[in-house]
C-alpha positions as CSV (number, residue, x, y, z in Angstrom):
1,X,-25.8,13.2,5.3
2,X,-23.1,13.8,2.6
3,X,-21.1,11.7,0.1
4,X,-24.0,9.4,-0.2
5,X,-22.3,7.2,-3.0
6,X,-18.5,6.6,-2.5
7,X,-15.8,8.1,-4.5
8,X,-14.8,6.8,-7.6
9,X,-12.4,8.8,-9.2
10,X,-8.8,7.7,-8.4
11,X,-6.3,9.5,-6.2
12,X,-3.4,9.6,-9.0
13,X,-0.9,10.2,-5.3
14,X,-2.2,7.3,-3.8
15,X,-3.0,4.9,-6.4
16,X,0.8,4.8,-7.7
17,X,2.1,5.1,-4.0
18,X,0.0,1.6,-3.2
19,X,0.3,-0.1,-6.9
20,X,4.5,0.6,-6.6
21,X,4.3,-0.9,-2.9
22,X,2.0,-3.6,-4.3
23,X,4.8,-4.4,-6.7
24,X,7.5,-4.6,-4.7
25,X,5.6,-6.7,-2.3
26,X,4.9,-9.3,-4.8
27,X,9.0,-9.3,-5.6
28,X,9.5,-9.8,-1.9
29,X,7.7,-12.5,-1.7
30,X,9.4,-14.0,-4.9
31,X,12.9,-13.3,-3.0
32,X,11.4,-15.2,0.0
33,X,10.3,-18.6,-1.9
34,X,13.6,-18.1,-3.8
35,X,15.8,-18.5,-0.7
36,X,17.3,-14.8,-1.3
37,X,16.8,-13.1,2.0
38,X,18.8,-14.2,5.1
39,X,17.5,-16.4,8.1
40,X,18.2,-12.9,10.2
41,X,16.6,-10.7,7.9
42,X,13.4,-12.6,7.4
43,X,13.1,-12.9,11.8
44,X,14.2,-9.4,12.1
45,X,11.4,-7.8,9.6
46,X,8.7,-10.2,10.6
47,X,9.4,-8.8,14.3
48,X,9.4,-5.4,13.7
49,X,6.1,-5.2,11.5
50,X,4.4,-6.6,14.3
51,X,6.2,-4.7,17.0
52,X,4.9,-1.9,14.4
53,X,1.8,-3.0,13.8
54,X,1.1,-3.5,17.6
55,X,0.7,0.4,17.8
56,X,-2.5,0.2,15.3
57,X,-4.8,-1.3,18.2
58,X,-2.9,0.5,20.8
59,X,-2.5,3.9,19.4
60,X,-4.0,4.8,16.8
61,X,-7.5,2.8,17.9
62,X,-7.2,3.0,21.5
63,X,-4.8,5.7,22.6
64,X,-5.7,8.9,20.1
65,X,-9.4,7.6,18.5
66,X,-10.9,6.3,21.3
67,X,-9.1,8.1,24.4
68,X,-7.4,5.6,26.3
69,X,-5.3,7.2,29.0
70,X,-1.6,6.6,29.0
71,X,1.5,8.3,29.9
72,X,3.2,11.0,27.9
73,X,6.3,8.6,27.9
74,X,4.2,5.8,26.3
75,X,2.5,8.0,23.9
76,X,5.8,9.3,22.5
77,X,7.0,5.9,22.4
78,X,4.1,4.8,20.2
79,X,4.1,7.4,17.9
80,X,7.7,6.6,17.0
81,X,6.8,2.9,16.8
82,X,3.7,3.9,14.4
83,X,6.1,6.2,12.5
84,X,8.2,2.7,11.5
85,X,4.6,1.3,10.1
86,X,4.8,4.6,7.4
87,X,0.8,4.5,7.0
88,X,0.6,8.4,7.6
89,X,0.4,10.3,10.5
90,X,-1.8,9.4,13.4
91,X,-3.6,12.4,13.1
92,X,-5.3,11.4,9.9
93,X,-5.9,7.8,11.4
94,X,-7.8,9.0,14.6
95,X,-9.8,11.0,12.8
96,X,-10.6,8.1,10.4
97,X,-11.3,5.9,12.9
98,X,-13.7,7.8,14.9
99,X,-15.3,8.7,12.1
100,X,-15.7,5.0,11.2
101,X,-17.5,4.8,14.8
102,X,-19.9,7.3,14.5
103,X,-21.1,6.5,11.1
104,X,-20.1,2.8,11.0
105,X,-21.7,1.6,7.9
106,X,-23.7,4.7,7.4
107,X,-23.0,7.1,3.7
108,X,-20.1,9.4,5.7
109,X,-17.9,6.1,6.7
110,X,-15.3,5.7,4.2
111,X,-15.0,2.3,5.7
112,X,-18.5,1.2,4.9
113,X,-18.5,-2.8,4.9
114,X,-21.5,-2.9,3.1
115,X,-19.3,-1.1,-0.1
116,X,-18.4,-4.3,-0.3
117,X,-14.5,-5.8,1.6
118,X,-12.3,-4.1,-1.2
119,X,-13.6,-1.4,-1.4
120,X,-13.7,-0.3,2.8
121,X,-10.8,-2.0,2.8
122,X,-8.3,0.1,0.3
123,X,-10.8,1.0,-2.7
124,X,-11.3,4.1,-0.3
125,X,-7.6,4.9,0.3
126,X,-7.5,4.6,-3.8
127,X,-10.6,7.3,-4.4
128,X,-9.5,9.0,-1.1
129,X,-10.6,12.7,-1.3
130,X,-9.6,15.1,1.0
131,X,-11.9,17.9,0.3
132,X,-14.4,15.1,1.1
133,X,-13.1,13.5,4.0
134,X,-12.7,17.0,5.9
135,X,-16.8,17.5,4.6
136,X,-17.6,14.4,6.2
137,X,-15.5,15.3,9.9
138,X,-17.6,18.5,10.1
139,X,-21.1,16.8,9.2
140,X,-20.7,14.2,11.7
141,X,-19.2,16.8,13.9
142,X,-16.4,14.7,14.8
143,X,-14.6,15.8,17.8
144,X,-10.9,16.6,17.2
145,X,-10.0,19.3,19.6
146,X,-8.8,17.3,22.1
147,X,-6.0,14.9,19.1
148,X,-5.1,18.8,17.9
149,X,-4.3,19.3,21.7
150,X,-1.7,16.6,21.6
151,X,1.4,18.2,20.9
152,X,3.0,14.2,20.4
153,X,0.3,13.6,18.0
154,X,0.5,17.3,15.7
155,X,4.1,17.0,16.4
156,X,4.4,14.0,14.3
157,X,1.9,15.3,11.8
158,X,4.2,18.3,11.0
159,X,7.3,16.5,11.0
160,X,6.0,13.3,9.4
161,X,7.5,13.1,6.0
162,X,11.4,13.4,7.4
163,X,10.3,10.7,9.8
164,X,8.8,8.3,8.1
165,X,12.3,8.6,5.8
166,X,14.1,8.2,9.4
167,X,12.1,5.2,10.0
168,X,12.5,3.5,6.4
169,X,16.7,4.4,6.9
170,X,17.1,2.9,10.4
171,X,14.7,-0.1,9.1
172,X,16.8,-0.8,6.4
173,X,20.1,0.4,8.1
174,X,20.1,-2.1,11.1
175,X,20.0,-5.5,9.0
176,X,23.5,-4.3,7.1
177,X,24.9,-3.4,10.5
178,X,24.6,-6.4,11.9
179,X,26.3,-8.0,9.1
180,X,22.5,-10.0,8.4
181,X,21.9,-9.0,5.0
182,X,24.3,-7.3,2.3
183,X,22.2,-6.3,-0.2
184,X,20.4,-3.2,0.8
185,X,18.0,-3.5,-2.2
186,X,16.8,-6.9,-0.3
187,X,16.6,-4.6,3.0
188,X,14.6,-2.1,1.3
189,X,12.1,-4.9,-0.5
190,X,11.8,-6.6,3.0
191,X,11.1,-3.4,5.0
192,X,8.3,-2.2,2.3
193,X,7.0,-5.9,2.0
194,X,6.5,-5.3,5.8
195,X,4.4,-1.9,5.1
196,X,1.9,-3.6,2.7
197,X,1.4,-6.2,5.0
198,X,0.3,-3.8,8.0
199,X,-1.5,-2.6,5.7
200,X,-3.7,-5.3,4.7
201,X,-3.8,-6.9,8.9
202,X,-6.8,-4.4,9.2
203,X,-9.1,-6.4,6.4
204,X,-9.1,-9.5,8.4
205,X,-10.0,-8.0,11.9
206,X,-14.1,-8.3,11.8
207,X,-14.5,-10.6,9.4
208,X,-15.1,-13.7,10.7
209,X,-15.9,-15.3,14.5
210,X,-18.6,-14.1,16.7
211,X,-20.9,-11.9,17.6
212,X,-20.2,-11.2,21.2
213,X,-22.5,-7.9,22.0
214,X,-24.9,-6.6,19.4
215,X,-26.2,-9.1,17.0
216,X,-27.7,-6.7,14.8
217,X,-24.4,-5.8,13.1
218,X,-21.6,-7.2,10.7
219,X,-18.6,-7.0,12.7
220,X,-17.6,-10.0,14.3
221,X,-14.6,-11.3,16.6
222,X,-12.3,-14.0,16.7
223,X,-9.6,-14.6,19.5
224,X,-7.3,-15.8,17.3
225,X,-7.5,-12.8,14.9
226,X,-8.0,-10.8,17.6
227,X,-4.1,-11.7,18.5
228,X,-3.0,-11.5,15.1
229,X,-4.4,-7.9,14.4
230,X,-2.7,-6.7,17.1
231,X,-5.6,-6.1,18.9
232,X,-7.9,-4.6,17.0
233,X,-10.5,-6.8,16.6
234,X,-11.6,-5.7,20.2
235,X,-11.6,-1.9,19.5
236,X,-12.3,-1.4,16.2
């Protein structure tokens, strides 16, 4: 098995990507106790991060890592959904994820639990290296032929960076249409407060309920989280 200890050494790309979004998130959050953002706006972004978020369990998890069979309508509607959560491209994420399965817990899984909750939860994405990642794929021999067959999925991965700017404009565009919110700098705070928290759903998906199948291992599941995860307590 490779990468037997876990990165350390920071992704410069990364690290200031998730410290600026941190940020901003924190001065969201100060514009929200401080009464700044509309009644509209706050409704409107809390909706669409979970309409969002909704396509982690359903695509990402259960769609493209884990095979579920839908239609290619449904597919293309939930890449463009995932495209608003602007965590990068499914293709990465399926490939993460069923990586994650095959070695759960084991030295290849960037997502090792035992790392301790920080670090499978974003100390990874921090120290992400690619070289690595694509090192672990091909020692676990991760099947991908069939997500590179997807011409929705490597569609979005080719064309991701123009529309996850799309995504962020219509996001932020929609509010000030409506007349909800004139300040676009509080549009763009919300919609980005709304990425970091997408981000962070995942952390809280096996961590605490019951052991429903195999007792031997850590995850756990919780109906209530379960709900709140959009889902993914049952597939990840």
């Amino acid at each position: 098995m490779t990468n037997k200890t876990p990165p350390t050494k920071l992704n410069p790309a990364l690290t200031l990507a998730l410290t600026l979004f941190h940020g901003i998130t924190i001065y969201g959050f100060y514009l929200l106790f401080c009464g700044e953002y509309s009644l509209q706006l706050f409704f409107y972004q809390i909706a669409l991060t979970y309409l969002a978020g909704f396509t982690f369990g359903t695509g990402d998890y259960g769609m493209w890592a884990h095979q579920a069979a839908l239609s290619p309508s449904r597919r293309a509607g939930l890449m463009i959904l995932h495209t608003f959560t602007l965590q990068g491209p499914l293709y990465f994420w399926a490939r993460v994820h069923r990586l994650h399965h095959k070695q759960s817990d084991g030295a290849e899984d960037a997502q090792n639990a035992i790392r301790g909750v920080v670090y499978s939860h974003i100390g990874w994405l921090l120290c992400f290296n690619e070289k690595q990642f694509h090192k672990d794929l091909a020692s676990a021999k991760i099947r991908e032929d069939d997500i590179r067959a997807d011409k929705i999925v490597m569609w979005q991965s080719k064309n991701y960076y123009w529309m996850s700017a799309a995504a962020l404009g219509i996001t932020c565009f929609i509010p000030v249409l409506m007349g909800w919110e004139q300040s676009i700098w509080h549009v763009l705070v919300a919609a980005l407060t709304g990425v970091v928290i997408n981000l962070h759903v995942a952390c809280w998906t096996n961590m605490w309920g019951t052991k429903s199948f195999e007792r031997s291992i850590g995850p756990v599941v919780h109906e209530i989280i379960h709900f709140l995860t959009y889902g993914m307590g049952r597939v990840c």
